[in-house]
C-alpha positions in Angstrom: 20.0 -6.4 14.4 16.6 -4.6 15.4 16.9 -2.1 12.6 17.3 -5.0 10.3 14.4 -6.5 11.2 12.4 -3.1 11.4 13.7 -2.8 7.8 12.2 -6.2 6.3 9.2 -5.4 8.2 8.8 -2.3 6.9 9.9 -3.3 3.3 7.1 -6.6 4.0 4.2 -4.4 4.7 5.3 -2.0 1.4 5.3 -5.2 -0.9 1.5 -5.8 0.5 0.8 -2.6 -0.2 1.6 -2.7 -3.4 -0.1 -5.8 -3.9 -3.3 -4.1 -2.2 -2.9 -1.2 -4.7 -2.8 -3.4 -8.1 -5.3 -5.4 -7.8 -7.6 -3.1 -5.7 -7.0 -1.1 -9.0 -8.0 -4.0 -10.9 -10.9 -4.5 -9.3 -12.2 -1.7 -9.1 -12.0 0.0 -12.3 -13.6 -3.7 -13.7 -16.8 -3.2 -11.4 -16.8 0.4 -12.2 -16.8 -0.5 -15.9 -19.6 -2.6 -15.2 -21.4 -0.2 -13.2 -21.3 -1.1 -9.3 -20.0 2.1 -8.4 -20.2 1.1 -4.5 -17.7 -2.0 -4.8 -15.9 0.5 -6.8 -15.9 3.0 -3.8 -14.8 -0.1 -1.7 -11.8 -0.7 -3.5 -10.5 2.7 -3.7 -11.0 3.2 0.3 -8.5 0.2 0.1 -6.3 1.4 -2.1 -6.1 4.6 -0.4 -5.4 3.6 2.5 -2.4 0.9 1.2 -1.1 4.3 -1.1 -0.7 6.2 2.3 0.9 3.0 4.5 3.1 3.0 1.6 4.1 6.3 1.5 4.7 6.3 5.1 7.3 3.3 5.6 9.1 4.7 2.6 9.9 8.1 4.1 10.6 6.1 7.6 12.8 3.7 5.9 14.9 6.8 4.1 15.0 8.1 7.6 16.1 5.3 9.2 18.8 4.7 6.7 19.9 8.7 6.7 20.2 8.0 10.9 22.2 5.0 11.0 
């Protein structure tokens, strides 16, 4: 039951970061287009960091599954 739940969270906070990543994509190549570079540079700290939360329950959820 707990790894279940561990899973949805995990698989939760990867949707978000998804989310995070497309529109923080959006966003900021639209401002960059339009020249304010530093709400560019906002966005892409954002989607940074989402790429790397992302990256990180993916590989924990393939371990989790490989352990069980």
């Amino acid at each position: 039951m707990r790894l279940e739940i561990v899973m949805l969270h995990r698989l939760l906070r990867m949707m978000a970061c998804m989310v995070i990543i497309s529109l923080g994509l959006g966003e900021g190549l639209s401002d960059a287009i339009h020249g304010n570079m530093v709400l560019f540079d906002v966005y892409l700290t954002y989607v940074t960091f989402a790429f790397f939360v992302l990256r990180y329950d993916h590989h924990r959820m393939i371990l989790d599954l490989e352990t069980e």
